[in-house]
C-alpha positions as CSV (number, residue, x, y, z in Angstrom):
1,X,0.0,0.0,0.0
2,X,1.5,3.5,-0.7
3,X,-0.3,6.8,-0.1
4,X,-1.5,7.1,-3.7
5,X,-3.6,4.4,-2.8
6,X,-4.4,4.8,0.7
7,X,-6.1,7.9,0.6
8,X,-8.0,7.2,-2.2
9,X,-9.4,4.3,-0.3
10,X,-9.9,6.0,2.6
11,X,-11.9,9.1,1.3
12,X,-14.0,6.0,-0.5
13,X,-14.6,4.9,2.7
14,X,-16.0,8.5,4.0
15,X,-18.2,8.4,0.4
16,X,-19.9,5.2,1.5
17,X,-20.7,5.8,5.5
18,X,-22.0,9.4,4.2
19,X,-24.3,7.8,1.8
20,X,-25.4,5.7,4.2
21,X,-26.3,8.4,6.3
22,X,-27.8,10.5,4.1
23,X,-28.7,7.8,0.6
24,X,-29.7,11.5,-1.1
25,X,-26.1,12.9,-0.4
26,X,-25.5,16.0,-2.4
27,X,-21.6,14.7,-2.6
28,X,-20.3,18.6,-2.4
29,X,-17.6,19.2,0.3
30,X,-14.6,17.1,0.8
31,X,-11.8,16.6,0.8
32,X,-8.3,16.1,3.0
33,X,-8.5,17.7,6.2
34,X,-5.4,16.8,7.3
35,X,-2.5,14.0,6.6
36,X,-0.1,13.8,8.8
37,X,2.4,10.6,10.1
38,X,0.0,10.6,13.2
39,X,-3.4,10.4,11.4
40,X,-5.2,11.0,8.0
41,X,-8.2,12.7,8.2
42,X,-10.7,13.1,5.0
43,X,-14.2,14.6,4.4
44,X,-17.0,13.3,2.3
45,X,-20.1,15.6,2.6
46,X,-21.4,15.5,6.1
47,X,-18.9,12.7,7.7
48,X,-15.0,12.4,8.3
49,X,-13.2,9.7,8.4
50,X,-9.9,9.2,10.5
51,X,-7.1,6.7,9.9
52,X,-5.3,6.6,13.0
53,X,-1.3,6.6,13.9
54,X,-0.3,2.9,12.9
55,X,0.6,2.1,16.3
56,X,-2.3,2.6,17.3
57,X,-4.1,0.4,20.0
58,X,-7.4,-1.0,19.1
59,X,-8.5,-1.8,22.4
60,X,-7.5,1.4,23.5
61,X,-9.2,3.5,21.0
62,X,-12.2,1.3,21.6
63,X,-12.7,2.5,25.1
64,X,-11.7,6.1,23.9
65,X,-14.8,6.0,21.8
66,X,-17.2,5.0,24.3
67,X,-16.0,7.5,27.0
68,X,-16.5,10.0,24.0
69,X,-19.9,8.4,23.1
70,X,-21.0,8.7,26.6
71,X,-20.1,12.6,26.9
72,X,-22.4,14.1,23.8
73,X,-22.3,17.3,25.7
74,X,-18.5,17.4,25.4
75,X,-17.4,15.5,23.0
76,X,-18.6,15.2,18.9
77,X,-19.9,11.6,19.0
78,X,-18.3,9.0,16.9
79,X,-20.6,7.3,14.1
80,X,-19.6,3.7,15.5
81,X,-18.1,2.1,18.7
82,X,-15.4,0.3,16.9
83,X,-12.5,1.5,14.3
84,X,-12.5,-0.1,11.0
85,X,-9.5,-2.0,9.6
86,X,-7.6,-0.4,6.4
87,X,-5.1,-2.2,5.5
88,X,-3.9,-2.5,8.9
89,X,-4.8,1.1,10.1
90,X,-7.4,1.7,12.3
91,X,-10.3,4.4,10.9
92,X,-12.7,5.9,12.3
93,X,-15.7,7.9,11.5
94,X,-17.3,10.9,12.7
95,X,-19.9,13.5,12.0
96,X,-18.3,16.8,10.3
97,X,-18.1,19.9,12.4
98,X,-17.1,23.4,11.8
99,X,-13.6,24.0,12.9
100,X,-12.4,27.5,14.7
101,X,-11.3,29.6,11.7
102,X,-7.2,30.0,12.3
103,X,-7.2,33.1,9.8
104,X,-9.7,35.2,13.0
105,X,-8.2,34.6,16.3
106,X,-10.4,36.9,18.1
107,X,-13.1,35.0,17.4
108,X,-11.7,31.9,18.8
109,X,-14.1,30.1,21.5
110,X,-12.1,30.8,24.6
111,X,-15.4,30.4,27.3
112,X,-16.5,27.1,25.3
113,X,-12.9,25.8,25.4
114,X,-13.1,26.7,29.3
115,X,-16.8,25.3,30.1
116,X,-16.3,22.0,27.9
117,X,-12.9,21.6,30.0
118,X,-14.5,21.7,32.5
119,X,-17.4,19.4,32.3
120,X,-14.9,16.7,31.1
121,X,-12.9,17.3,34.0
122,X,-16.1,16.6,36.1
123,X,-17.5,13.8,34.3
124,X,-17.1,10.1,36.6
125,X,-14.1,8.6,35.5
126,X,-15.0,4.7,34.6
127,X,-13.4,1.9,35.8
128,X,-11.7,1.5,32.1
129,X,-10.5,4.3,31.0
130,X,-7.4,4.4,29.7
131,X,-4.9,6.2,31.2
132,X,-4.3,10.0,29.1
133,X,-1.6,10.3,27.2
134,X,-0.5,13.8,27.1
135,X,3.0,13.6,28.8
136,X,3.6,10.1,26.6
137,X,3.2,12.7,23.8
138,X,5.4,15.3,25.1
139,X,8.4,12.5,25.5
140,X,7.8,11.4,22.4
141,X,8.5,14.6,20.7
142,X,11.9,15.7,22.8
143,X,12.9,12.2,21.7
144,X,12.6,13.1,18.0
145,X,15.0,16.0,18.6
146,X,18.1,13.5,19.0
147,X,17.2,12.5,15.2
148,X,17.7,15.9,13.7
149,X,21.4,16.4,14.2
150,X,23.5,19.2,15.6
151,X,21.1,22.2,15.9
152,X,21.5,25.4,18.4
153,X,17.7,25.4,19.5
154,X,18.4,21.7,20.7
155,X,20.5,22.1,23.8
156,X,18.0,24.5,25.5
157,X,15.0,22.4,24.3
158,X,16.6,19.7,26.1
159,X,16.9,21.6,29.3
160,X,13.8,23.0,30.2
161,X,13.0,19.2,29.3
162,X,15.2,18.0,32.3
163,X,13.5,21.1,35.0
164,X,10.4,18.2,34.8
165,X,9.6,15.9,37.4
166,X,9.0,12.1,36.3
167,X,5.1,12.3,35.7
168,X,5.5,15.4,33.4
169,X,8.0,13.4,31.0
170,X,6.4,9.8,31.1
171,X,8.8,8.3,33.7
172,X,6.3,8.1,36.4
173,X,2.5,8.3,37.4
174,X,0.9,11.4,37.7
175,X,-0.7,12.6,40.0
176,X,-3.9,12.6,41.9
177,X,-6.9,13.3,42.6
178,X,-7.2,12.2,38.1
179,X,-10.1,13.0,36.1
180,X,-11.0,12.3,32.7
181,X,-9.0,15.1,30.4
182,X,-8.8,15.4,26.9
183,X,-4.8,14.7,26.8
184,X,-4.2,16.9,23.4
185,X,-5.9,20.3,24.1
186,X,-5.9,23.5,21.8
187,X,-7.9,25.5,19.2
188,X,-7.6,22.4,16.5
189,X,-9.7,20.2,18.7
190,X,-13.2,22.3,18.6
191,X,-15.8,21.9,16.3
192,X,-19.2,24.0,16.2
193,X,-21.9,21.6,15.3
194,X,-25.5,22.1,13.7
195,X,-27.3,24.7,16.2
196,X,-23.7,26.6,17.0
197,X,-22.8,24.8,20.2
198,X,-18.7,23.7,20.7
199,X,-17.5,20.2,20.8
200,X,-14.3,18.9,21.6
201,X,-12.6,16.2,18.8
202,X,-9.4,13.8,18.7
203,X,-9.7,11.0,21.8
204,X,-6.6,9.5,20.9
205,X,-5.0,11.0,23.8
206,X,-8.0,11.0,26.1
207,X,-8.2,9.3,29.5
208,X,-7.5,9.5,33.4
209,X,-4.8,11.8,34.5
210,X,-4.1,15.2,36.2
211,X,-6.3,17.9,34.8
212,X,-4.0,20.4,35.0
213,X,-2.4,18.9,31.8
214,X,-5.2,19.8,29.7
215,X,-4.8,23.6,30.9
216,X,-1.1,23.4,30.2
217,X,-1.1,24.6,26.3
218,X,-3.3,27.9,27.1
219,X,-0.8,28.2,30.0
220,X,1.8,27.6,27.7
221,X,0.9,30.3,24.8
222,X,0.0,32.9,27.3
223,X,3.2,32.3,29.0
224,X,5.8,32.4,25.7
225,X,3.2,35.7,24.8
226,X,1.5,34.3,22.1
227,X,-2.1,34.2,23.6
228,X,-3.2,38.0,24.7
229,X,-3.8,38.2,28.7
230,X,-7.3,38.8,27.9
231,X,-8.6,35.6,25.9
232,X,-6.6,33.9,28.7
233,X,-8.6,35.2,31.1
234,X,-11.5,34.4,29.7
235,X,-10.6,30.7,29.5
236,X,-9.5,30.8,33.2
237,X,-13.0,32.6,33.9
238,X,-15.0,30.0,31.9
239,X,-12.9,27.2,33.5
240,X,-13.5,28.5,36.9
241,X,-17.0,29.2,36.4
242,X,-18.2,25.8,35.3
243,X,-16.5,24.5,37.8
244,X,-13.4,23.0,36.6
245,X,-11.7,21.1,39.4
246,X,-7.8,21.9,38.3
247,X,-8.1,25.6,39.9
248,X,-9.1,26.6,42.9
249,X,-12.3,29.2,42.5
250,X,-9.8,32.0,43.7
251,X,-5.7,32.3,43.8
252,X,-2.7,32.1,41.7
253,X,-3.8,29.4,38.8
254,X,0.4,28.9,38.3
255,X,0.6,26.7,41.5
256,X,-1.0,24.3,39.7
257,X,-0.2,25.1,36.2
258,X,3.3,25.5,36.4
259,X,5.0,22.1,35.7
260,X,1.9,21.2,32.7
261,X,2.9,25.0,30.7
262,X,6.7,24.2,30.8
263,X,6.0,20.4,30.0
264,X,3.8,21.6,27.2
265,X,6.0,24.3,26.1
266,X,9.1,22.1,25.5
267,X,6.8,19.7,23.9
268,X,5.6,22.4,21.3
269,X,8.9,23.8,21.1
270,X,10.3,20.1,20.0
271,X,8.1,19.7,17.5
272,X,8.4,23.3,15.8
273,X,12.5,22.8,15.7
274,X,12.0,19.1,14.3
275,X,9.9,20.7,12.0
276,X,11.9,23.1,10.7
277,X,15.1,21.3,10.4
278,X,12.8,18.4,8.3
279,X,11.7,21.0,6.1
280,X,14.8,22.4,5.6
281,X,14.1,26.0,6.8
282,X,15.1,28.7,9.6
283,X,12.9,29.4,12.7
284,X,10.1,31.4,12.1
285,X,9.0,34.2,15.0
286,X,7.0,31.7,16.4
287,X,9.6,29.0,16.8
288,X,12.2,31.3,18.1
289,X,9.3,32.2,20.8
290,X,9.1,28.6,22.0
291,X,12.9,28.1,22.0
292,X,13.6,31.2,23.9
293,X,10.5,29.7,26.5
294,X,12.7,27.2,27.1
295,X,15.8,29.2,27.5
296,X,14.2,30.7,30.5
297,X,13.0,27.7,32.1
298,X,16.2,26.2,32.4
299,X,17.9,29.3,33.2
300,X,15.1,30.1,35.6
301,X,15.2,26.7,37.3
302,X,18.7,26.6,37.6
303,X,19.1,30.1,39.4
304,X,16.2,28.4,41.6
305,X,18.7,25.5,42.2
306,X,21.6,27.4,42.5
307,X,20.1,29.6,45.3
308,X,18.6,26.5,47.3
309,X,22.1,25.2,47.2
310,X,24.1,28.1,49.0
């Protein structure tokens, strides 16, 4: 199989679950969404249809989709409980929604990011839920930085990376009380359904862990000044408001948030420079934000160290 073939295949497969949906499909939208080594993601009318990472776990998805099937009011609902097989990726399909529109940040969905946060956060964790996988991510991409070769954004990459304790960087549990979080959170994951209401998308990542992770981009963007102190208000607001058990209802959110930005930040700055370097191109503004993040943690952290020592 090659990707001249897959996708192809794929999209068919989108055609026929839409017509089976809707037998008088109009056929107009579609299209790829978005192809990336971690998933494939085509559109056929009024469904999409995933292809997941190929390593990923069946039985894990599985009970990814029912957590999402049992949380409408958070979550888009999948179109099935199970993935299907194509040739040996695991797709699966899901009503279309509206995504936030990247080219009009000020109209992004701050409160609606906040409240559905916040209700998943809430929601009674079952007994099989998987566990979340956000700081197996983040590992994952500071380990494709020792692939990309000498590099100056590297070395400071790598040590805000060490600053983390074990549960932020995969090397040990994290930490209680868990709740059900998302795993993967930013703007990429809503979707406005028929009717206008926000859902959250993507459960690859979803399951039990500390909720403070799913905070941890916003933290991170408004931290490296790249989200505007007022939209991250009103995400803390909304979170606060509905609830949202990471945060106290009063006090200084970065008690909390501290270790999930920096984890988060590193992450995002790993993949920008791996990024970059695969396409064979300087650091943008953005990329030299991240990397600069980091320089600060480290720097930050070791001052912190330095002081505790004398």
């Amino acid at each position: 199989m090659t990707a001249t073939t897959f996708l192809p295949e794929l999209t068919a497969r989108a055609e026929g679950v839409a017509h089976t949906r809707t037998p008088t499909c109009s056929c107009g939208a579609g299209g790829i969404l978005a192809d990336r080594p971690d998933g494939t993601v085509v559109r056929h009318a009024d469904t999409v249809a995933k292809a997941h990472a190929p390593d990923a776990d069946a039985a894990g998805l599985i009970r990814r989709l029912a957590l999402a099937s049992h949380l409408p009011d958070v979550f888009l609902p999948p179109l099935g409980p199970a993935p299907a097989d194509l040739h040996g990726r695991l797709v699966t399909f899901w009503p279309y929604g509206i995504p936030v529109d990247p080219d009009d940040p000020d109209a992004a969905p701050w409160e609606a990011v906040g409240t559905l946060l916040a209700l998943l956060h809430r929601a009674p964790v079952p007994e099989s839920a998987p566990v979340m996988r956000g700081p197996r991510k983040a590992a994952r991409a500071v380990a494709g930085l020792h692939a990309i070769g000498p590099h100056p954004a590297v070395a400071p990459v790598l040590a805000a990376w060490a600053t983390l304790p074990g549960w932020a960087r995969a090397e040990a549990p994290m930490p209680r009380p868990a709740a059900l979080c998302h795993g993967d959170l930013h703007l990429g994951q809503l979707v406005r359904v028929p009717g206008g209401a926000w859902r959250l998308i993507d459960v690859d990542d979803l399951g039990v862990g500390t909720p403070a992770w799913d905070l941890g981009r916003p933290a991170a963007w408004f931290a490296c000044g790249l989200l505007e102190p007022q939209e991250w208000g009103r995400f803390l607001d909304a979170y606060r408001a509905a609830g949202g058990p990471a945060l106290d209802a009063a006090g200084d959110p970065w008690a909390v948030l501290d270790v999930p930005a920096r984890a988060l930040t590193v992450q995002t700055a790993a993949r920008t420079v791996t990024k970059a370097v695969a396409d064979g191109r300087p650091l943008d503004e953005v990329d030299h934000a991240l990397v600069d993040a980091c320089r600060r943690i480290a720097a930050v952290l070791a001052e912190s160290a330095h002081e505790s020592s004398t």
